[in-house]
PDB file of N, CA, C and O in Angstrom, chain B, residues numbered from 101:
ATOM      1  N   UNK B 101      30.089  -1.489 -14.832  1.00  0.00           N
ATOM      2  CA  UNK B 101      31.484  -1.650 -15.207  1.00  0.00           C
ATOM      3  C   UNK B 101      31.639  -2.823 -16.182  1.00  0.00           C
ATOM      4  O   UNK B 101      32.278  -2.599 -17.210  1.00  0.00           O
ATOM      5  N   UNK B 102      31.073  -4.185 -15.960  1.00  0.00           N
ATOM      6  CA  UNK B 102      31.043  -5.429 -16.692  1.00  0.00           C
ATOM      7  C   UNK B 102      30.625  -4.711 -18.125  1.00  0.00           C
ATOM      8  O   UNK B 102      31.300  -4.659 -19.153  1.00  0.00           O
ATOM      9  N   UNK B 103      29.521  -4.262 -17.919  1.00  0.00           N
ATOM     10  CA  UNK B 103      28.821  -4.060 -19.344  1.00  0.00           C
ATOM     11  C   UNK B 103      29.635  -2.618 -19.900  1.00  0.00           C
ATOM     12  O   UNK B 103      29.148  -2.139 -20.924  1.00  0.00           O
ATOM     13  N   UNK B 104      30.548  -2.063 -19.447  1.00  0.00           N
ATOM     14  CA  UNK B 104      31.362  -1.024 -20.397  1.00  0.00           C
ATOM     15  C   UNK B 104      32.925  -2.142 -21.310  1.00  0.00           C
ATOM     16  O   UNK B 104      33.545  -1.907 -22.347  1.00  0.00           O
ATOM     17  N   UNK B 105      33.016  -3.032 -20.541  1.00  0.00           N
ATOM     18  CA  UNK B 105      34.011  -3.819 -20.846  1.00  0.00           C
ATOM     19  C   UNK B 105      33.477  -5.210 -21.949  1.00  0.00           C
ATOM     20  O   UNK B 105      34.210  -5.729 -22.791  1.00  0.00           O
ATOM     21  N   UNK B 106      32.266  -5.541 -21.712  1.00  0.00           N
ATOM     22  CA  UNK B 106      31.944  -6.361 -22.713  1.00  0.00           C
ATOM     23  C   UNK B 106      31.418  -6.047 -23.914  1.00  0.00           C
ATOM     24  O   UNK B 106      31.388  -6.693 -24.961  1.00  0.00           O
ATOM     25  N   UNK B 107      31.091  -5.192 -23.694  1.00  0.00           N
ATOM     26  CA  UNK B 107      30.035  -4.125 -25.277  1.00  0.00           C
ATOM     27  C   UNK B 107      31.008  -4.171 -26.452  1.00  0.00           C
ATOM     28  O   UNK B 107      30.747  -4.752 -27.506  1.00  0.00           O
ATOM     29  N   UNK B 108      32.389  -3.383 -26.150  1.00  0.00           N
ATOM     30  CA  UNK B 108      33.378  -3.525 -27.070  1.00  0.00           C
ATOM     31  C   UNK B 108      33.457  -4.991 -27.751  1.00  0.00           C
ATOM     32  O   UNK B 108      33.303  -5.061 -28.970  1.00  0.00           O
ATOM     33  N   UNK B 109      33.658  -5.992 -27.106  1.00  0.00           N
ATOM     34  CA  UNK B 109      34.396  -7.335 -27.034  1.00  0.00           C
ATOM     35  C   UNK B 109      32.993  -8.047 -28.049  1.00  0.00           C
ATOM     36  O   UNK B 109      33.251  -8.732 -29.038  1.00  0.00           O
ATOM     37  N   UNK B 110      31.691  -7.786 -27.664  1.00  0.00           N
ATOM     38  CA  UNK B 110      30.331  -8.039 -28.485  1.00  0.00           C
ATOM     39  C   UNK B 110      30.455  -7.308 -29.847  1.00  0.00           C
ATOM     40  O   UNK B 110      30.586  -8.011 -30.850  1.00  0.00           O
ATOM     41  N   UNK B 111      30.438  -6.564 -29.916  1.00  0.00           N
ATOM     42  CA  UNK B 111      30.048  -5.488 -31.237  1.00  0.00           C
ATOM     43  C   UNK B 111      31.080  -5.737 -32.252  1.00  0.00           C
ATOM     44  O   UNK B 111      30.697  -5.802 -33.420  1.00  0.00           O
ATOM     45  N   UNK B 112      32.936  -5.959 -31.866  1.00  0.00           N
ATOM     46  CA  UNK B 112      33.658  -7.061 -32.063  1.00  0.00           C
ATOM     47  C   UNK B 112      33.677  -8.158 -33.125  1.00  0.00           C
ATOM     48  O   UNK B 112      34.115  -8.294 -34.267  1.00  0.00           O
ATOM     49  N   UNK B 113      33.108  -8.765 -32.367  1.00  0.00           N
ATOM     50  CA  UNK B 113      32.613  -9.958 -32.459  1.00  0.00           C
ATOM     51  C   UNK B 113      30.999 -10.426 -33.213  1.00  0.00           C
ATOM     52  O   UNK B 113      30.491 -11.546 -33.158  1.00  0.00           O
ATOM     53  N   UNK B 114      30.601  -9.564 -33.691  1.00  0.00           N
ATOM     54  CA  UNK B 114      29.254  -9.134 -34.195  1.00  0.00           C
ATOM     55  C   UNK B 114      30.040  -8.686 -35.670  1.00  0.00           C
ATOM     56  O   UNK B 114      29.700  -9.409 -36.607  1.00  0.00           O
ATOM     57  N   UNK B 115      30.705  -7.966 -35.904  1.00  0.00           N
ATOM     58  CA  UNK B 115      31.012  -7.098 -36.891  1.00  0.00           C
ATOM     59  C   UNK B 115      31.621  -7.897 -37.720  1.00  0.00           C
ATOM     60  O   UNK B 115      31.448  -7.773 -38.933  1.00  0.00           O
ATOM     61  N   UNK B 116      32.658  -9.108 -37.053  1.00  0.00           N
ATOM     62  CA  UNK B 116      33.171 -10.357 -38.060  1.00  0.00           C
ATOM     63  C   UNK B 116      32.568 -10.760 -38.547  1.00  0.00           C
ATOM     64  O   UNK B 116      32.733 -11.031 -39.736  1.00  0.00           O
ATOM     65  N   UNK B 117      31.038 -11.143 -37.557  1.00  0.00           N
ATOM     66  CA  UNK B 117      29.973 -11.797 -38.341  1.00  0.00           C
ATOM     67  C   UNK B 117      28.652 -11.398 -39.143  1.00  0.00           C
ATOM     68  O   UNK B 117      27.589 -12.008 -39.258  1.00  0.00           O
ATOM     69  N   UNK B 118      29.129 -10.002 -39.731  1.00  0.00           N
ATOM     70  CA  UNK B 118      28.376  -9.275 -40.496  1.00  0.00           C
ATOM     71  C   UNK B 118      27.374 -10.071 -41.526  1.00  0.00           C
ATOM     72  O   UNK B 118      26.145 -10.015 -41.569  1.00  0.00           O
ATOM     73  N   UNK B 119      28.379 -10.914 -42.433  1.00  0.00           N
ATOM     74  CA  UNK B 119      27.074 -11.546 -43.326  1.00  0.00           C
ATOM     75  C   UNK B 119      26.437 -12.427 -42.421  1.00  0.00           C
ATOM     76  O   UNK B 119      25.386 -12.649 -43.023  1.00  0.00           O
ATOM     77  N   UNK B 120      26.384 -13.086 -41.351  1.00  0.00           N
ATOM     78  CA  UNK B 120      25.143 -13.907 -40.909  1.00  0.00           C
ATOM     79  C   UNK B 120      24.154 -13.078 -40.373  1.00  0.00           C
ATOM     80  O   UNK B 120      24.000 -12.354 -39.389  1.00  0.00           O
ATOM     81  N   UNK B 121      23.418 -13.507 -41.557  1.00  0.00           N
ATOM     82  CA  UNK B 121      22.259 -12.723 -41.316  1.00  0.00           C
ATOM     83  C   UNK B 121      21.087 -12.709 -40.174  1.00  0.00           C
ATOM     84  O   UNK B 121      20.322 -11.813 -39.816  1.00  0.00           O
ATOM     85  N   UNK B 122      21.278 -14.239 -39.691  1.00  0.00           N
ATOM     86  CA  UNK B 122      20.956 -15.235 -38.194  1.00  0.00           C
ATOM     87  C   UNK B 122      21.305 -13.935 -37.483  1.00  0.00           C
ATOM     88  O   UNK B 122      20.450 -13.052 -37.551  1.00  0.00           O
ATOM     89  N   UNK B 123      22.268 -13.713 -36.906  1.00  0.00           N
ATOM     90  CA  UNK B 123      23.403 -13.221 -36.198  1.00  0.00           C
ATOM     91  C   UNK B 123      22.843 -11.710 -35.700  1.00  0.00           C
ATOM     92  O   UNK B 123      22.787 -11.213 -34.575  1.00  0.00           O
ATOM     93  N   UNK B 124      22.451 -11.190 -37.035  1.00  0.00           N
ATOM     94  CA  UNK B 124      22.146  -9.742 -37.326  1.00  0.00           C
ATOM     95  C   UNK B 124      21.077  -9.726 -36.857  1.00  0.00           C
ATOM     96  O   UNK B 124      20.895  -9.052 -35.843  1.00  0.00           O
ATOM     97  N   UNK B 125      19.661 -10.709 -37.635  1.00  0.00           N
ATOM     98  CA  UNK B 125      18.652 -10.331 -36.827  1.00  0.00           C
ATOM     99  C   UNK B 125      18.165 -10.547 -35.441  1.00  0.00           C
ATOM    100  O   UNK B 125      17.339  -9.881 -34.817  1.00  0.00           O
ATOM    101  N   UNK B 126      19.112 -12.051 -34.919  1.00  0.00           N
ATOM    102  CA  UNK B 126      19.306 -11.514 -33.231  1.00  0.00           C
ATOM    103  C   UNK B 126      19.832 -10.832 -32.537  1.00  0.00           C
ATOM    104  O   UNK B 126      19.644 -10.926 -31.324  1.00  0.00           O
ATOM    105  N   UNK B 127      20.620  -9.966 -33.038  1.00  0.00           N
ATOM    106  CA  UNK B 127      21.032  -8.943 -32.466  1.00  0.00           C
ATOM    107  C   UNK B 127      19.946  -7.876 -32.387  1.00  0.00           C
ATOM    108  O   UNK B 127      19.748  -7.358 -31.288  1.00  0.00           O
ATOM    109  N   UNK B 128      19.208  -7.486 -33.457  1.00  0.00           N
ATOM    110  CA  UNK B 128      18.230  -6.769 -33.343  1.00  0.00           C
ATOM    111  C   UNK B 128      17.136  -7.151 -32.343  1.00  0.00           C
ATOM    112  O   UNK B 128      16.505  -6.455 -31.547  1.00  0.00           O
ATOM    113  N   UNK B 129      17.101  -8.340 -32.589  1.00  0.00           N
ATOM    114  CA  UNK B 129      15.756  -8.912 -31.903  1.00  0.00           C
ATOM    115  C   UNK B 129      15.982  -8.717 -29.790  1.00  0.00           C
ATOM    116  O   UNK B 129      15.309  -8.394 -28.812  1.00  0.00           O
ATOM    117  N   UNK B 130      17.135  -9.097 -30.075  1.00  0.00           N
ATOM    118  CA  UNK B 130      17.954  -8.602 -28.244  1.00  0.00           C
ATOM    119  C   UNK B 130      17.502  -7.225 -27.680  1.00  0.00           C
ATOM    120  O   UNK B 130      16.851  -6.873 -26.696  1.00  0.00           O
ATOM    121  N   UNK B 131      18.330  -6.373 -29.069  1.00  0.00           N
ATOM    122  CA  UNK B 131      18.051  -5.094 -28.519  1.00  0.00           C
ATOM    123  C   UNK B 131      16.597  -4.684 -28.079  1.00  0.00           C
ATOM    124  O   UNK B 131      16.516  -4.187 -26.956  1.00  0.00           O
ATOM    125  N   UNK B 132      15.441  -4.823 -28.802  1.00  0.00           N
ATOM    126  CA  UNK B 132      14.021  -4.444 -28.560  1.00  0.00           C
ATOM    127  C   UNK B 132      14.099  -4.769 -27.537  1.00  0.00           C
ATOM    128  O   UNK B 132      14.047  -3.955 -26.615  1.00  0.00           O
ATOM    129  N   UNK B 133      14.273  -6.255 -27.314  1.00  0.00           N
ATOM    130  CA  UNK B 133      13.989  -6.822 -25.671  1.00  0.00           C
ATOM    131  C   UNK B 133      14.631  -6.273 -24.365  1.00  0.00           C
ATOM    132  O   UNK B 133      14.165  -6.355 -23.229  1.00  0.00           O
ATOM    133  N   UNK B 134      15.770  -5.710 -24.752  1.00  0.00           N
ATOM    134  CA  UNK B 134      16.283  -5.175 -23.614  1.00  0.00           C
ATOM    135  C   UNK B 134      15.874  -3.785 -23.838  1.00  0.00           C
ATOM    136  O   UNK B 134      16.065  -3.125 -22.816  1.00  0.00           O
ATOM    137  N   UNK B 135      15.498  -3.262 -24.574  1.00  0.00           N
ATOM    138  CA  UNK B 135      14.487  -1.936 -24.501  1.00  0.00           C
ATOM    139  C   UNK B 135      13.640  -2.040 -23.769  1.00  0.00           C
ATOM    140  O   UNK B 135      13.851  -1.643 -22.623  1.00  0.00           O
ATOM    141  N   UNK B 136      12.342  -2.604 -24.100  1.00  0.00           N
ATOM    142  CA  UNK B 136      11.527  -2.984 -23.517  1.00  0.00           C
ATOM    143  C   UNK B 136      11.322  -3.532 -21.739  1.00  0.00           C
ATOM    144  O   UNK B 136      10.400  -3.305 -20.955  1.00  0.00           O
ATOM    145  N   UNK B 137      12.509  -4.261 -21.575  1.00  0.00           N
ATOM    146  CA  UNK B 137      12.780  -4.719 -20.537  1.00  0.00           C
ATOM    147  C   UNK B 137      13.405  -3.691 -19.208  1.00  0.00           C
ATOM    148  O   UNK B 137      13.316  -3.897 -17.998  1.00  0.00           O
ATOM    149  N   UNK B 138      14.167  -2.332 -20.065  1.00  0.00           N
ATOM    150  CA  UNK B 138      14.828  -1.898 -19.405  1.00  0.00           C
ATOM    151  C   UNK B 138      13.557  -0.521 -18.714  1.00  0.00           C
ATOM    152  O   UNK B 138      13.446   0.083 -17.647  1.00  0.00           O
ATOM    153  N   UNK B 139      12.685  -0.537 -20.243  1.00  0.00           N
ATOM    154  CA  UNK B 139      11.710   0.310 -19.810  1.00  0.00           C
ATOM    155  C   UNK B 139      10.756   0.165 -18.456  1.00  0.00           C
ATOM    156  O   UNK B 139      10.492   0.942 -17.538  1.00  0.00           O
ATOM    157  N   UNK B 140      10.227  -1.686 -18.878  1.00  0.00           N
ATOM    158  CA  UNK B 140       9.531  -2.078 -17.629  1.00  0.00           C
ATOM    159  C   UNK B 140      10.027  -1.681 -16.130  1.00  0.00           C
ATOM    160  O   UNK B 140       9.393  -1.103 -15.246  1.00  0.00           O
ATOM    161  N   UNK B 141      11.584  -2.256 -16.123  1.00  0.00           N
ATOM    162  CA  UNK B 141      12.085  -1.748 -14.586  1.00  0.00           C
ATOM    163  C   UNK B 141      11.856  -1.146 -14.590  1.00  0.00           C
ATOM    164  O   UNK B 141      10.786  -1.138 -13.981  1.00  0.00           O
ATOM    165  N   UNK B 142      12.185   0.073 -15.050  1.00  0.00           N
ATOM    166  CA  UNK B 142      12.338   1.755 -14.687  1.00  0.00           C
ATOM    167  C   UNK B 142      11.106   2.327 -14.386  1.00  0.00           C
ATOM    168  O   UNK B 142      10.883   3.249 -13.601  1.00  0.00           O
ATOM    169  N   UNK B 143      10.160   1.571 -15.223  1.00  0.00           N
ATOM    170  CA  UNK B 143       8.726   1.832 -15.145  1.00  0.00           C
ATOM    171  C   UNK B 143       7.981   1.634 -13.496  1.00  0.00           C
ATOM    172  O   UNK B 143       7.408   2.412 -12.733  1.00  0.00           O
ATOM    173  N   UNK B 144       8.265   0.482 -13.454  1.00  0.00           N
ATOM    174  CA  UNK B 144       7.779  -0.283 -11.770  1.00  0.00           C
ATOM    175  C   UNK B 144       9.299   0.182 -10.485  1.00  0.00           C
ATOM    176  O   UNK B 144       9.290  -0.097  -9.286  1.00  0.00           O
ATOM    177  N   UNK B 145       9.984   0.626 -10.937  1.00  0.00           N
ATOM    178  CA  UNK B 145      10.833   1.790  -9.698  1.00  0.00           C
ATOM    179  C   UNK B 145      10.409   3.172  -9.771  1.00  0.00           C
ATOM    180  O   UNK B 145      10.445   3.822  -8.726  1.00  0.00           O
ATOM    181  N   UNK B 146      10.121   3.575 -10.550  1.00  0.00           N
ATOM    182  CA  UNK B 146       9.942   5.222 -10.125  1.00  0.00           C
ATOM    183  C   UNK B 146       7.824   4.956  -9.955  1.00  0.00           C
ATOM    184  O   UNK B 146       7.362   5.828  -9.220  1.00  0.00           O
ATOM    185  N   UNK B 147       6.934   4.156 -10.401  1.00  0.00           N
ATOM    186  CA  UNK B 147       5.967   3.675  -9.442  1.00  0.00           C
ATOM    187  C   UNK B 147       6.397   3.658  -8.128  1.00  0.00           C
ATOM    188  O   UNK B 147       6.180   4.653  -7.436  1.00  0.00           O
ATOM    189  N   UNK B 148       6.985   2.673  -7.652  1.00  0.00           N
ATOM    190  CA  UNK B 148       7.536   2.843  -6.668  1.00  0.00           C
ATOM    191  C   UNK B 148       7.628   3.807  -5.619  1.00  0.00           C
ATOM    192  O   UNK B 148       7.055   3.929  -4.536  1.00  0.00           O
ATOM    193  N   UNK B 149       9.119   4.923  -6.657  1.00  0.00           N
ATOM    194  CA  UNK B 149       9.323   6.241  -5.961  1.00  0.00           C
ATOM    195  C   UNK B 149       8.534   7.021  -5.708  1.00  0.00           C
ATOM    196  O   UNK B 149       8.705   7.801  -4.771  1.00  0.00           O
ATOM    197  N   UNK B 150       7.299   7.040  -6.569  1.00  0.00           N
ATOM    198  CA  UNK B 150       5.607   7.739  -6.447  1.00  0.00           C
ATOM    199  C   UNK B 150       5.453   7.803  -5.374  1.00  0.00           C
ATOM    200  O   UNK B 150       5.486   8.796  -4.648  1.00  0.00           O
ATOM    201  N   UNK B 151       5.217   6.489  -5.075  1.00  0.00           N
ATOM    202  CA  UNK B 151       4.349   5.713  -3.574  1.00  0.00           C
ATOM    203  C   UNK B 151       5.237   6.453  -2.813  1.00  0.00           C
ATOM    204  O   UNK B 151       4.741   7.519  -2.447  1.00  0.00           O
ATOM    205  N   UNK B 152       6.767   6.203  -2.317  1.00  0.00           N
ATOM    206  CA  UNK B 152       7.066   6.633  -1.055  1.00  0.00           C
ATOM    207  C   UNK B 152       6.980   8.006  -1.192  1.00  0.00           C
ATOM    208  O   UNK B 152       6.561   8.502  -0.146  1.00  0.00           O
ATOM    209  N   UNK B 153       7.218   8.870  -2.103  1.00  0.00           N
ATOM    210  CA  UNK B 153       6.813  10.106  -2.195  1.00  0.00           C
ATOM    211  C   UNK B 153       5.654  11.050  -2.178  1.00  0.00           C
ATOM    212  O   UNK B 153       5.766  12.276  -2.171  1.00  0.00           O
ATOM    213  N   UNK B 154       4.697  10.478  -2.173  1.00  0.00           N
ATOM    214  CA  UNK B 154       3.193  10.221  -2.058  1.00  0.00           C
ATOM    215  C   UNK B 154       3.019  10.394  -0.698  1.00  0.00           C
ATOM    216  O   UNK B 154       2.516  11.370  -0.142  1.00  0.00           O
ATOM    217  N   UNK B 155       3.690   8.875   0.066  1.00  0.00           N
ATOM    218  CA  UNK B 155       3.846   9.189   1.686  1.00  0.00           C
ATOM    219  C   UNK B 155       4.409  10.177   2.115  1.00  0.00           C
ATOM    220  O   UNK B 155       3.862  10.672   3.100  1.00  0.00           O
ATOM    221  N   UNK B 156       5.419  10.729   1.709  1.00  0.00           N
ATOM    222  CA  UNK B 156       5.805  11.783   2.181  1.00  0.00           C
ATOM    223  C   UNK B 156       5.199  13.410   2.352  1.00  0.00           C
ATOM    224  O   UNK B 156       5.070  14.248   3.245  1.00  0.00           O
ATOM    225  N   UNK B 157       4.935  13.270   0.954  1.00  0.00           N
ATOM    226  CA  UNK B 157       3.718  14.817   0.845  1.00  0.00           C
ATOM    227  C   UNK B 157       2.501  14.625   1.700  1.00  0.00           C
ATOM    228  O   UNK B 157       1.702  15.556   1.604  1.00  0.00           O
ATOM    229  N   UNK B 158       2.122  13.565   2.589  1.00  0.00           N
ATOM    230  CA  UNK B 158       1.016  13.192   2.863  1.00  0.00           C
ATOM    231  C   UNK B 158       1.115  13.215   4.298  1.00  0.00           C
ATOM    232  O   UNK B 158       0.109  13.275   5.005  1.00  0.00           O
ATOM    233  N   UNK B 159       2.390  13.167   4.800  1.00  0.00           N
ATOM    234  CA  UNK B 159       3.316  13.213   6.382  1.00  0.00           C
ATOM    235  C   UNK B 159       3.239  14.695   6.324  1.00  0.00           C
ATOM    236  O   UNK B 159       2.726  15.338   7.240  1.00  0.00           O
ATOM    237  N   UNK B 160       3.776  15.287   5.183  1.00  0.00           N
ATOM    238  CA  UNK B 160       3.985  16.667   5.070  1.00  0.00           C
ATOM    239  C   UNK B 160       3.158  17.807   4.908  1.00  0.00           C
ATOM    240  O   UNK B 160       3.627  18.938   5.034  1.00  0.00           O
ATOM    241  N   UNK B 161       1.680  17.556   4.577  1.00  0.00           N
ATOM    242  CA  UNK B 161       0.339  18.490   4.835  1.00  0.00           C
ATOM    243  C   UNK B 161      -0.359  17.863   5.667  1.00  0.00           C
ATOM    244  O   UNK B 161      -1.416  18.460   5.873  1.00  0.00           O
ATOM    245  N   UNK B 162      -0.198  16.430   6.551  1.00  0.00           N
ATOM    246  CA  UNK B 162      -1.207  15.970   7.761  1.00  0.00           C
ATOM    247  C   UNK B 162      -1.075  17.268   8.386  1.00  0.00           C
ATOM    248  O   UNK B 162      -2.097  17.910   8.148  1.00  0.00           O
ATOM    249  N   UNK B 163      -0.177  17.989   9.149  1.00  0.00           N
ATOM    250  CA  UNK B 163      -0.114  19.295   9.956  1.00  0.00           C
ATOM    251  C   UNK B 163      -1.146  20.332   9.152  1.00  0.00           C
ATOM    252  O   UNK B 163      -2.091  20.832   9.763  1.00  0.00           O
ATOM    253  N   UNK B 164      -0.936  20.588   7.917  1.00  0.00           N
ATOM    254  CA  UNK B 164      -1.441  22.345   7.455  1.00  0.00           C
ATOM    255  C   UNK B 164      -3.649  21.798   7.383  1.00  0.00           C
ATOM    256  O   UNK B 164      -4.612  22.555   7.511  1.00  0.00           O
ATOM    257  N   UNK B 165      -3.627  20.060   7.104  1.00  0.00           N
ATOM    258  CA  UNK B 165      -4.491  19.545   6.808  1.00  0.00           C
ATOM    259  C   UNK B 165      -5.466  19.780   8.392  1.00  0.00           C
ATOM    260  O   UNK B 165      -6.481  20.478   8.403  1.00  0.00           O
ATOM    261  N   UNK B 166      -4.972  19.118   9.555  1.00  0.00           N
ATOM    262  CA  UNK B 166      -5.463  19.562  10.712  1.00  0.00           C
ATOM    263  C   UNK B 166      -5.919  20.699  11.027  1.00  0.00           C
ATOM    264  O   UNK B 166      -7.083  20.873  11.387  1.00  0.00           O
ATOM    265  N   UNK B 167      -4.932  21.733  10.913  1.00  0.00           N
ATOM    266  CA  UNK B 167      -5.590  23.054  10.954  1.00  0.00           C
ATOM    267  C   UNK B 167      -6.250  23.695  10.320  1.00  0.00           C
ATOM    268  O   UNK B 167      -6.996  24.555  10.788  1.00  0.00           O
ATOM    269  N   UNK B 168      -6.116  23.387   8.898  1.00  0.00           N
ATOM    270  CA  UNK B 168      -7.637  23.876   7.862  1.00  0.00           C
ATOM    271  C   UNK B 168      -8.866  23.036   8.302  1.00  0.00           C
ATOM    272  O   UNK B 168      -9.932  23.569   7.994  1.00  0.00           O
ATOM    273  N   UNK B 169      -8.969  21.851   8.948  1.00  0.00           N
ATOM    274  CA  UNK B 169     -10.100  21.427   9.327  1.00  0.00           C
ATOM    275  C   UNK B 169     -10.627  21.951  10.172  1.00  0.00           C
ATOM    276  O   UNK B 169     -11.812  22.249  10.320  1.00  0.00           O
ATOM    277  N   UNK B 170      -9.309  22.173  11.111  1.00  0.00           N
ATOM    278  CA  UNK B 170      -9.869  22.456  12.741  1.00  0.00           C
ATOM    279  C   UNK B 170     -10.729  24.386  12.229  1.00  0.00           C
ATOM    280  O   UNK B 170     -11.834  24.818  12.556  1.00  0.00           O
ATOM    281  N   UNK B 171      -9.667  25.045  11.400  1.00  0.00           N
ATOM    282  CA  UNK B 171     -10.233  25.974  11.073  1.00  0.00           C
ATOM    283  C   UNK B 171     -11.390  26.224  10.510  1.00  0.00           C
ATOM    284  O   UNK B 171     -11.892  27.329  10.710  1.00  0.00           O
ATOM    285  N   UNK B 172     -11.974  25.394   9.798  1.00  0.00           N
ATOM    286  CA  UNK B 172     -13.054  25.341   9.108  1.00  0.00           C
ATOM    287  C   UNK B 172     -14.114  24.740  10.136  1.00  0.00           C
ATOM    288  O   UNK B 172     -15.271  24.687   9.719  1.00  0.00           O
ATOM    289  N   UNK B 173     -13.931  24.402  11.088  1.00  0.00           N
ATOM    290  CA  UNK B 173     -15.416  23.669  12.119  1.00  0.00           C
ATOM    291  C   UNK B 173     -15.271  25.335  13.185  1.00  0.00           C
ATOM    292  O   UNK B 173     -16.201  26.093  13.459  1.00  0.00           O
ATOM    293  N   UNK B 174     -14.100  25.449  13.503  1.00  0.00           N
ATOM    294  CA  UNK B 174     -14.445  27.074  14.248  1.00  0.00           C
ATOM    295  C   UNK B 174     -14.974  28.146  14.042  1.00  0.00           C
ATOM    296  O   UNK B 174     -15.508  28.902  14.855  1.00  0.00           O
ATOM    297  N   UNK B 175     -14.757  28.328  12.175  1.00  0.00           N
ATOM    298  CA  UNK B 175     -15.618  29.176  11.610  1.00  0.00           C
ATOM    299  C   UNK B 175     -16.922  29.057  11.314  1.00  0.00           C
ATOM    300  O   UNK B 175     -17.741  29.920  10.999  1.00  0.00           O
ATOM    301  N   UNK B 176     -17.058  27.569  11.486  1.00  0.00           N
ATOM    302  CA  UNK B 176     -18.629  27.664  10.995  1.00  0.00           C
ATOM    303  C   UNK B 176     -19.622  27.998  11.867  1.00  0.00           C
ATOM    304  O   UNK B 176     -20.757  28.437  11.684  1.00  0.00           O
ATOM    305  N   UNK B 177     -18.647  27.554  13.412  1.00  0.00           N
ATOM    306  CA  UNK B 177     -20.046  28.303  14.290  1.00  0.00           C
ATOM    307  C   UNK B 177     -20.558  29.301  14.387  1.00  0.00           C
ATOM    308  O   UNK B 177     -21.536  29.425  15.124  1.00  0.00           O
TER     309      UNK B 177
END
């Protein structure tokens, strides 16, 4: 919500200061970083979501996993 209300009020305020050229290329220089930055999170949460999901498929064939074992030592005798 903050950041739908300040974006306007920045860009604003950016646009007065069109010829500083200072101005311009930190603005650019921001954006990469919060690219980058926004990528990393997203990157190390859905890692994350892997893992517990990982556990889950892994809760979720322990059962079919037992019985293909157990099946496979009955057949071999």
């Amino acid at each position: 919500m903050e950041l739908s209300l300040l974006t306007p009020q920045i860009i604003a305020m950016r646009c007065l200061r069109a010829q500083d050229q200072r101005e311009m290329q930190r603005m650019g220089t921001e954006k990469v970083l919060a690219f980058w930055e926004s990528m990393s999170a997203m990157g190390l949460e859905a890692f994350k979501a892997n893992a517990s999901l990982w556990g889950i498929l892994e809760k979720g064939l322990a059962p079919v996993h037992k019985r293909a074992r157990a099946n496979a030592r009955r057949l071999r005798r």
